[in-house]
N, C-alpha and C positions, 0 to 999 in steps of 0.2 A: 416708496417714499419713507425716509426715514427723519424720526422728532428732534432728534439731537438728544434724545436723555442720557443716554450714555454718557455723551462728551461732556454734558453739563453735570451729572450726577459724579467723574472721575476727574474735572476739572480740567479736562485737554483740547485743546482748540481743533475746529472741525477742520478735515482736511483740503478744503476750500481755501482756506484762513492760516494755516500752515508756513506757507513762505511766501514772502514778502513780494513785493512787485520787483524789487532788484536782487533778490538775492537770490541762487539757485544751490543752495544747499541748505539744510537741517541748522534749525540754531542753534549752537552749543550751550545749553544750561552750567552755570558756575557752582551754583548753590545748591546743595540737592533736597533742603527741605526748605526753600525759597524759589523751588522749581516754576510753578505756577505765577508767583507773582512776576517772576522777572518774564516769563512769557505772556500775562498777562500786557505787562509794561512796553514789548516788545512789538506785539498787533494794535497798539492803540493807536 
């Protein structure tokens, strides 16, 4: 069983949460030090 610290302590979505219910590839981040929010923005 794992806590999620990691992904929350490095800000990276759990691999559950990763891709989207239509999408079957990796999302391209645009921004690379606005990485997080727009992934953030992206699984809401």
């Amino acid at each position: 069983m794992s806590s999620g610290l990691a992904y929350d302590a490095f800000g990276t979505p759990r691999p559950d949460t990763y891709f989207q219910a239509g999408e079957s590839k990796a999302p391209v981040v645009v921004q690379r030090f606005d990485s997080k929010a727009e992934l953030d923005t992206r699984l809401k």
